[in-house]
MARRODREN-9237 format. One record per atom (N, C-alpha, C): residue number from 0; residue in three letters; atom name; x, z, y. Coordinates in Angstrom, 2 decimals, padded with zeros to 5 digits. Each point is the difference from the previous one (the first is absolute). Layout:
BEGIN
<node NUM 'ALA' 'CA' <X Z Y>>
...
END
This chain:
BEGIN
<node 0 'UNK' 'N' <-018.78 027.64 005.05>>
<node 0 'UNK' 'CA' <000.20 -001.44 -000.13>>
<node 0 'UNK' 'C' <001.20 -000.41 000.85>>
<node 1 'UNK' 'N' <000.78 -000.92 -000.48>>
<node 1 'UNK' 'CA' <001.23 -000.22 000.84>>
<node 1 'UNK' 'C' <-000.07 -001.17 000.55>>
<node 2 'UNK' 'N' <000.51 -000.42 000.87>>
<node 2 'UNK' 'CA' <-000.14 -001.33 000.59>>
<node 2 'UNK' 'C' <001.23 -000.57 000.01>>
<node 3 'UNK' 'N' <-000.22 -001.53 -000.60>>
<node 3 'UNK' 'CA' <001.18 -000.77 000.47>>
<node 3 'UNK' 'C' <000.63 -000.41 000.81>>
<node 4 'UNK' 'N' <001.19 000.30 000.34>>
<node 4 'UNK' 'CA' <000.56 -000.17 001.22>>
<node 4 'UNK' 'C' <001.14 -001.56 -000.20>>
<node 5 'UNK' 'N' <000.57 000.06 000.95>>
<node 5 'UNK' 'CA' <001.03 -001.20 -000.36>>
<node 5 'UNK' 'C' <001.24 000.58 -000.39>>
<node 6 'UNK' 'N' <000.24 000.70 000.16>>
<node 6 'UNK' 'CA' <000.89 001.01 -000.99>>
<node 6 'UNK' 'C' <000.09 -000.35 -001.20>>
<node 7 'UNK' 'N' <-001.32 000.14 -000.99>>
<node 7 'UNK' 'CA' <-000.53 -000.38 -001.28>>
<node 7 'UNK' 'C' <000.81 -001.57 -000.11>>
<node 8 'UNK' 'N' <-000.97 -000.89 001.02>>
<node 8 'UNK' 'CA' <000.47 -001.21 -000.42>>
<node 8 'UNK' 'C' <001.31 -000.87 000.00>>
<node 9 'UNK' 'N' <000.93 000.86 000.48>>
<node 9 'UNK' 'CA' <001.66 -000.21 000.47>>
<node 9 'UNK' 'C' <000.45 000.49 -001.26>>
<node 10 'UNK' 'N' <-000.40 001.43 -000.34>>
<node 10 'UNK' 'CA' <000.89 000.28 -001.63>>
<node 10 'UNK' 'C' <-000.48 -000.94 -000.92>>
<node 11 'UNK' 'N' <-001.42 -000.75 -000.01>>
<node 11 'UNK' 'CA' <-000.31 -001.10 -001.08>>
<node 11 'UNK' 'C' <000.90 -000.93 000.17>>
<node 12 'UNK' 'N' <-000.04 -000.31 001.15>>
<node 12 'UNK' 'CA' <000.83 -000.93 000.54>>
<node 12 'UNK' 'C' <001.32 -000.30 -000.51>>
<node 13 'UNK' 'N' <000.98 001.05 000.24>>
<node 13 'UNK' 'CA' <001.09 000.17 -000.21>>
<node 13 'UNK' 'C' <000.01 000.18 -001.65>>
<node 14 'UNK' 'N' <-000.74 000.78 -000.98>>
<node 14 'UNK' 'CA' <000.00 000.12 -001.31>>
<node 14 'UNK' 'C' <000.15 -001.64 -000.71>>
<node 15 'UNK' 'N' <-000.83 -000.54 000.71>>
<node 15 'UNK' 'CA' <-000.46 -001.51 -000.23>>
<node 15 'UNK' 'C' <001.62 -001.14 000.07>>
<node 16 'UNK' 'N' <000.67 000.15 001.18>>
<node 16 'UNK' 'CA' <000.96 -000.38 000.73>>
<node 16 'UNK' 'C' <001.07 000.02 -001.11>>
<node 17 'UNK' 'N' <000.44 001.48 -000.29>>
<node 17 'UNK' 'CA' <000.87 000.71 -000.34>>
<node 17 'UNK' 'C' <-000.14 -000.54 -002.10>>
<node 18 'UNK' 'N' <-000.91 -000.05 -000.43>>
<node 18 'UNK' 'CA' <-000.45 -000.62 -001.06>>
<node 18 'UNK' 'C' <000.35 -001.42 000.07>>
<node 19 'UNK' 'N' <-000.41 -000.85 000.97>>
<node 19 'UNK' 'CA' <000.30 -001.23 -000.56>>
<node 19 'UNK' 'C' <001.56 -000.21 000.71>>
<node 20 'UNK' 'N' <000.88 000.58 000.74>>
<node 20 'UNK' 'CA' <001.55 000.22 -000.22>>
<node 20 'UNK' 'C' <000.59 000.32 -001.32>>
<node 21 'UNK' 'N' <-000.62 001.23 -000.44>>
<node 21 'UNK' 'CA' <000.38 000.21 -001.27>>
<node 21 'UNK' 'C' <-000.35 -001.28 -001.14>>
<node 22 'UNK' 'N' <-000.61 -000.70 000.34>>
<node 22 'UNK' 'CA' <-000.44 -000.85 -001.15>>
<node 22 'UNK' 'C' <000.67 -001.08 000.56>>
<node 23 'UNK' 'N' <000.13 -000.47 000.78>>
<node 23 'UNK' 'CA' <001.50 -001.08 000.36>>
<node 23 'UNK' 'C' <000.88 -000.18 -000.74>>
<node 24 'UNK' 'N' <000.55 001.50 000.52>>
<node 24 'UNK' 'CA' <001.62 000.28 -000.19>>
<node 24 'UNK' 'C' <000.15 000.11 -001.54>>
<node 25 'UNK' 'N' <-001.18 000.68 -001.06>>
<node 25 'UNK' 'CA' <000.01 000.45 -001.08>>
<node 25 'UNK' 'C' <-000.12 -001.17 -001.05>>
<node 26 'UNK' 'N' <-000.79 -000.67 000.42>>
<node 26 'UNK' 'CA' <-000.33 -001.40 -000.97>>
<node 26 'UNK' 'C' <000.72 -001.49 -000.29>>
<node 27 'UNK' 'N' <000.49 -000.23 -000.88>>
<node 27 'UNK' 'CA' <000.93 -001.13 -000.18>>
<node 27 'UNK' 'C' <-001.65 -001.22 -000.24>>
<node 28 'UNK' 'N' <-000.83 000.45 -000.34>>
<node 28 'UNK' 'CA' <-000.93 -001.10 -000.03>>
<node 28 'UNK' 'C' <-000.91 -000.65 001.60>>
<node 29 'UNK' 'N' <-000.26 -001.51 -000.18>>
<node 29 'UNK' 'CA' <-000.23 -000.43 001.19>>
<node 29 'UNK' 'C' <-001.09 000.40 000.68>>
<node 30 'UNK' 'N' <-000.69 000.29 -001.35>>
<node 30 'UNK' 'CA' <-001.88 000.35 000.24>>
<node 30 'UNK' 'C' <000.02 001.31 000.28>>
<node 31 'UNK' 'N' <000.79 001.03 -000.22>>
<node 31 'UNK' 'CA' <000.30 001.28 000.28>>
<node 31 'UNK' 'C' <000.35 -000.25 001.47>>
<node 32 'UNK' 'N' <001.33 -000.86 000.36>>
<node 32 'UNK' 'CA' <-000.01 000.84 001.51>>
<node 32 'UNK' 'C' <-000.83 -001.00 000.52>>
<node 33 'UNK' 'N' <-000.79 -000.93 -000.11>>
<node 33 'UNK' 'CA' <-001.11 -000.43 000.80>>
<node 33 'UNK' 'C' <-001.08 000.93 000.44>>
<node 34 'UNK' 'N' <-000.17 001.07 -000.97>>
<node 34 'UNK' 'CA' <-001.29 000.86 -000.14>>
<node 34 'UNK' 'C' <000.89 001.25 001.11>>
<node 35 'UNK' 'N' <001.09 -000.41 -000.39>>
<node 35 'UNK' 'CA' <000.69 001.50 001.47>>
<node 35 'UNK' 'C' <-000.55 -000.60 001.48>>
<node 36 'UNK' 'N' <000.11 -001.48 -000.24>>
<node 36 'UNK' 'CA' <000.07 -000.35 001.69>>
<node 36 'UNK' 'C' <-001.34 000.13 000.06>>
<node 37 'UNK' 'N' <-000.88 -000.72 -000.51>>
<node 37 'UNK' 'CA' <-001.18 000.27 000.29>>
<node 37 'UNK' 'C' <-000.36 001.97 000.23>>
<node 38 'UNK' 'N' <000.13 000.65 -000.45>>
<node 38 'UNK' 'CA' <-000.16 000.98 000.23>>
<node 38 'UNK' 'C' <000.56 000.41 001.29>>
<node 39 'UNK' 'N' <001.28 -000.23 000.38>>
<node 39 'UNK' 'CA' <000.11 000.36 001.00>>
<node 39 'UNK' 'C' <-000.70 -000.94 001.42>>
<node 40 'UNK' 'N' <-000.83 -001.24 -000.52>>
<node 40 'UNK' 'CA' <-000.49 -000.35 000.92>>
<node 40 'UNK' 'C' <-001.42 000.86 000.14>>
<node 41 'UNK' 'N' <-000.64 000.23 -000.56>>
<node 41 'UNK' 'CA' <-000.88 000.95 -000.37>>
<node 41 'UNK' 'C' <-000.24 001.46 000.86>>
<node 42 'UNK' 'N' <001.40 000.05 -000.22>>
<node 42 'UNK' 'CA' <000.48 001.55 000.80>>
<node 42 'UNK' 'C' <-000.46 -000.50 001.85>>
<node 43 'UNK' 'N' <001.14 -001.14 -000.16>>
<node 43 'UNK' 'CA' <-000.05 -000.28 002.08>>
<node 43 'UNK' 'C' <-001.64 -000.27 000.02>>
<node 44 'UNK' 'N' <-000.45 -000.47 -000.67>>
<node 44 'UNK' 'CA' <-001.31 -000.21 000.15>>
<node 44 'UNK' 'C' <-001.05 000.86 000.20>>
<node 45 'UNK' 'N' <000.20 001.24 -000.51>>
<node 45 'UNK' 'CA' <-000.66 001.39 000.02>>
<node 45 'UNK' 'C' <000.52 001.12 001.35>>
<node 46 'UNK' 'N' <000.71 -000.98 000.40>>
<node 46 'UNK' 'CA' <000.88 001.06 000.86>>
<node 46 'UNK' 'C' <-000.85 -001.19 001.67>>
<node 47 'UNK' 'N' <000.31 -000.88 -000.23>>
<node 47 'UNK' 'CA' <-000.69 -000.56 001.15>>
<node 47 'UNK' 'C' <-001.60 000.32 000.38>>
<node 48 'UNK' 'N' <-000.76 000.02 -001.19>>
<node 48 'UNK' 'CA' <-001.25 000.28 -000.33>>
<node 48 'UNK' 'C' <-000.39 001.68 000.67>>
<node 49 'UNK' 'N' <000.91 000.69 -000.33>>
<node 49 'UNK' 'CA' <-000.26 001.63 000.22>>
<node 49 'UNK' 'C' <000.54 000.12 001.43>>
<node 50 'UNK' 'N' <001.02 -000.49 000.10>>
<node 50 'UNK' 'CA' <000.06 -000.13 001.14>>
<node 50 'UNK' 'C' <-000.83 -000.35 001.87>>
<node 51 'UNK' 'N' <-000.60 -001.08 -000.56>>
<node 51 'UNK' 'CA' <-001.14 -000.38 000.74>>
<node 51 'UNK' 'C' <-001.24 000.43 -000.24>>
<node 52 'UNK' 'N' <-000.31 000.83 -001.09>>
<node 52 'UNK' 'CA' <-001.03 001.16 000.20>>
<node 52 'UNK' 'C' <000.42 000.71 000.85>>
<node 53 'UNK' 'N' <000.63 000.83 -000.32>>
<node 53 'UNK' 'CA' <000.43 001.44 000.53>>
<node 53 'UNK' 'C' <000.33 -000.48 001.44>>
<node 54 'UNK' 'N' <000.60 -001.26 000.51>>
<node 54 'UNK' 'CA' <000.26 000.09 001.21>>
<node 54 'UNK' 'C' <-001.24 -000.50 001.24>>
<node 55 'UNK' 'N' <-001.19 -000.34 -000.98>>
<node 55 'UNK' 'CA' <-000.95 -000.57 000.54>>
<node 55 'UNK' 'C' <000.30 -000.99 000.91>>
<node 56 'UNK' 'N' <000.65 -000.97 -000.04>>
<node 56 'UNK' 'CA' <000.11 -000.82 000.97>>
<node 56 'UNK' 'C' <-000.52 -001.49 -000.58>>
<node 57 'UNK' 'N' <-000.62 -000.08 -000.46>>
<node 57 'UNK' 'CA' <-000.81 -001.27 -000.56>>
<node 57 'UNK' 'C' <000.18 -000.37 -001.37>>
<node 58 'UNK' 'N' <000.18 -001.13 -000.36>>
<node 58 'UNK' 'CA' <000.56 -001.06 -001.00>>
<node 58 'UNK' 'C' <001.17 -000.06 -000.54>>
<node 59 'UNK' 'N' <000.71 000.05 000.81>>
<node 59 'UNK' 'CA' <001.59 -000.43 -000.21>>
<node 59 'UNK' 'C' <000.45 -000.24 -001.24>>
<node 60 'UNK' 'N' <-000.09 001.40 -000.64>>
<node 60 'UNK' 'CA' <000.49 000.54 -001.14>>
<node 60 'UNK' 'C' <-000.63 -000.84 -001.12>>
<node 61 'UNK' 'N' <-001.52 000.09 -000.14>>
<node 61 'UNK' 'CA' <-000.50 -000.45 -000.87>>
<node 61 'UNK' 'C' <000.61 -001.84 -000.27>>
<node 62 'UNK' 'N' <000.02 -000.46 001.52>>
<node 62 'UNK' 'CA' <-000.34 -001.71 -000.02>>
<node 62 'UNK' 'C' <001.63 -000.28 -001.03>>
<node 63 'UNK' 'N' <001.30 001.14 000.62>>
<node 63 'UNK' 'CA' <001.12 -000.18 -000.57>>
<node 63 'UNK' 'C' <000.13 000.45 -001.53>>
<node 64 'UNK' 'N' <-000.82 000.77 -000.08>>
<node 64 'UNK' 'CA' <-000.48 000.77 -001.67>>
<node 64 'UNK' 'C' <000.08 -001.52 -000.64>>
<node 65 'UNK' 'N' <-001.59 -000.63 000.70>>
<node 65 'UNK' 'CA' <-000.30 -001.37 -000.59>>
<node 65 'UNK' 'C' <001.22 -000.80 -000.01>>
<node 66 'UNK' 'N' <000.45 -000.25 000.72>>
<node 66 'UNK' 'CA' <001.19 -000.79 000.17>>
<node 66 'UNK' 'C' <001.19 000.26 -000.83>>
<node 67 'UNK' 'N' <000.22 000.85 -000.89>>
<node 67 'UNK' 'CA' <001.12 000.66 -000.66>>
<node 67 'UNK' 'C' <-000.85 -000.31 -001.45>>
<node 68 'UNK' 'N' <-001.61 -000.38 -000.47>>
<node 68 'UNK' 'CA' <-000.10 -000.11 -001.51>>
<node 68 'UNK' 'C' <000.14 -001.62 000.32>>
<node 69 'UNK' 'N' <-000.40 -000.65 001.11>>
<node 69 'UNK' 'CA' <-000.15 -001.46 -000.45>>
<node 69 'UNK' 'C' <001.73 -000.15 -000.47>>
<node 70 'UNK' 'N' <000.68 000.24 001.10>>
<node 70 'UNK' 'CA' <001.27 000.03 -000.47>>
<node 70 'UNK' 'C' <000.96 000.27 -001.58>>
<node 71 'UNK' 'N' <-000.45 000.90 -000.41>>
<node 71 'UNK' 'CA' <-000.02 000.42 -001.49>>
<node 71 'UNK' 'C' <-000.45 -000.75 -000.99>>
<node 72 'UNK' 'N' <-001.39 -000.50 000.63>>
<node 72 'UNK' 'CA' <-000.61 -001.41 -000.95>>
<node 72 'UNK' 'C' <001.02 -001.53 000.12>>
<node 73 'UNK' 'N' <000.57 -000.10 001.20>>
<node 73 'UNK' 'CA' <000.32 -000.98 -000.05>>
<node 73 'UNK' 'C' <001.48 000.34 -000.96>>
<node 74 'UNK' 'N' <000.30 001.23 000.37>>
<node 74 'UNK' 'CA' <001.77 000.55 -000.31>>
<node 74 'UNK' 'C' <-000.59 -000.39 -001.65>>
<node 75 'UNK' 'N' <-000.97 000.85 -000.83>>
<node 75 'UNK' 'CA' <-000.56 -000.43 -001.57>>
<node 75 'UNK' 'C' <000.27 -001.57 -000.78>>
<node 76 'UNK' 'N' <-000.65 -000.65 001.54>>
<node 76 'UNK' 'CA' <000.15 -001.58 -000.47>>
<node 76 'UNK' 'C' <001.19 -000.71 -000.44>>
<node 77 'UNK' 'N' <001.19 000.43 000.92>>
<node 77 'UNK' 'CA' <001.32 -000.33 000.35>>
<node 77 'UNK' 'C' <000.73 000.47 -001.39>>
<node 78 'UNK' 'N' <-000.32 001.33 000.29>>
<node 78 'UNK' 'CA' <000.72 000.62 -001.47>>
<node 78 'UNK' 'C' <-000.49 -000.19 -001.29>>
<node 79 'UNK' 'N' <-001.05 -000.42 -000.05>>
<node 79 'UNK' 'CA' <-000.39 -000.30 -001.54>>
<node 79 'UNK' 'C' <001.06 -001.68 -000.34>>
<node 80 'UNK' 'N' <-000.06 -000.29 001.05>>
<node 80 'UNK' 'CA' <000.19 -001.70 000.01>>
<node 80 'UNK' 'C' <002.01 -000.03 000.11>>
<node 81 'UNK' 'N' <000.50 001.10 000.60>>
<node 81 'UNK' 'CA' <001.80 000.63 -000.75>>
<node 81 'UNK' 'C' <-000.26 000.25 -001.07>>
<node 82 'UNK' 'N' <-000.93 000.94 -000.29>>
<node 82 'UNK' 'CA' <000.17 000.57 -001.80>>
<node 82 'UNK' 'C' <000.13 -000.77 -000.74>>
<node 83 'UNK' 'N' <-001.19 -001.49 -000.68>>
<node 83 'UNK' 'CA' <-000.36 -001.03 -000.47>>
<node 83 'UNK' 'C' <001.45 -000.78 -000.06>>
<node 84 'UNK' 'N' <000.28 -000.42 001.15>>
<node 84 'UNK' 'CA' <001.46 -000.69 000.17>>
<node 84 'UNK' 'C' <000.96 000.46 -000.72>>
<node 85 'UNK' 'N' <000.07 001.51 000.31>>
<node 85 'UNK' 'CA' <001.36 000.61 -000.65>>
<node 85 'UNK' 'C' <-000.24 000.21 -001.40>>
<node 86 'UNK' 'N' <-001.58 000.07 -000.21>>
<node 86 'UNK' 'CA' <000.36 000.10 -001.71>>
<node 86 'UNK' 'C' <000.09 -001.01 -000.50>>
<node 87 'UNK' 'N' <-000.22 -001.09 000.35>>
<node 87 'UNK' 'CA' <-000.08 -001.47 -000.24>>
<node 87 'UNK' 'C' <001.47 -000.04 -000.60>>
<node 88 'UNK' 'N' <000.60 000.23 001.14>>
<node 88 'UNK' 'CA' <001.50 -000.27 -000.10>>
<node 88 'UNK' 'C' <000.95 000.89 -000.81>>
<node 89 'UNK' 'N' <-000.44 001.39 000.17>>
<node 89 'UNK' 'CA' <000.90 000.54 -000.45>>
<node 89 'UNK' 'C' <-000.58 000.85 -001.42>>
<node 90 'UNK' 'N' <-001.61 -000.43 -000.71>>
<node 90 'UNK' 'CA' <-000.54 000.66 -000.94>>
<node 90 'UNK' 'C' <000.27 001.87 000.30>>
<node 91 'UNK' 'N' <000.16 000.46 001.18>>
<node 91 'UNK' 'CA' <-000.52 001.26 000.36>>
<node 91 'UNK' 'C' <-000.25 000.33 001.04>>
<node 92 'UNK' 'N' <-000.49 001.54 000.42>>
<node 92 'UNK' 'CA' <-000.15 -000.21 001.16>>
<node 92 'UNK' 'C' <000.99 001.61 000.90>>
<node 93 'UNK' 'N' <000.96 000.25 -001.13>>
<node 93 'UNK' 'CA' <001.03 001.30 000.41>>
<node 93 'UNK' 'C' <000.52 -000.71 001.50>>
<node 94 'UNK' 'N' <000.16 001.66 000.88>>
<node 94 'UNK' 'CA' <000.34 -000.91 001.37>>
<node 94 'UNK' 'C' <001.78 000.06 -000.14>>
<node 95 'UNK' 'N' <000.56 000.99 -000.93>>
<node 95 'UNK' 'CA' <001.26 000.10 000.02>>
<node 95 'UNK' 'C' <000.79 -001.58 -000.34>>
<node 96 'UNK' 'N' <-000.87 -000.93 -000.98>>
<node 96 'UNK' 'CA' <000.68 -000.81 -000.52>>
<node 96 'UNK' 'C' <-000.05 -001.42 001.17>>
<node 97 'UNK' 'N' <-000.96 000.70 000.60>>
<node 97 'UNK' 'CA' <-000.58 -001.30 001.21>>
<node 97 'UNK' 'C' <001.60 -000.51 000.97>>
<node 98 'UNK' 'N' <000.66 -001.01 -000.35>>
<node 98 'UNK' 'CA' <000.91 -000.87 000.80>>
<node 98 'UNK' 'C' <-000.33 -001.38 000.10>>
<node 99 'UNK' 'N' <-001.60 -000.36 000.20>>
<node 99 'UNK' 'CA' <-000.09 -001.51 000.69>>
<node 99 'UNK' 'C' <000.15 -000.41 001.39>>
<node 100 'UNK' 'N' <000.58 001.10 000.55>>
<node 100 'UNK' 'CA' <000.39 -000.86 001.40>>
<node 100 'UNK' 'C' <001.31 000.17 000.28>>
<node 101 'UNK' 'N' <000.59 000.30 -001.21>>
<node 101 'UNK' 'CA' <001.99 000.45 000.49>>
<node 101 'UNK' 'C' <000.22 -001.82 -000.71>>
<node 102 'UNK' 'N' <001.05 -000.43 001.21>>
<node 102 'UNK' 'CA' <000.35 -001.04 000.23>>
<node 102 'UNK' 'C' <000.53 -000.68 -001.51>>
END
């Protein structure tokens, strides 16, 4: 039987990380690289979490774990409420074509 170490949870980590970079950089759609950031919030989130296991030193990790989805919920709110706007305005939601804030 093998045991999980934090080893394990750093390569999730980083797989996780490294995925929603790639999905940034790769996606001209808005809802695409939204789903990168969230992922990579996901990642710091798993990394704080394993972290404060493995280091046994209380809470920390977890309370900031917590603190990194409310954040995401609120980041969801914000961004649904750009998307709406921009399709409003511009009938899509490609990020290449996005110039509503050039003067």
């Amino acid at each position: 039987m093998e045991i999980i170490t934090l080893q394990s949870f750093l390569i999730v980590s980083l797989i996780l990380f490294l995925t929603g970079l790639y999905t940034i950089v790769s996606r001209k759609n808005i809802i695409g690289i939204y789903m990168g950031i969230e992922l990579i919030l996901n990642s710091s989130a798993l990394n704080f979490a394993s972290f404060s296991r493995f280091a046994g030193r209380g809470l920390e990790g977890q309370v900031f774990s917590i603190f990194i989805i409310v954040l995401a919920a609120a980041e969801a709110a914000v961004a649904l409420a750009l998307l709406l706007a921009v399709f409003k305005r511009q009938r899509g939601i490609d990020a290449d074509k996005l110039n509503i804030l050039k003067g």
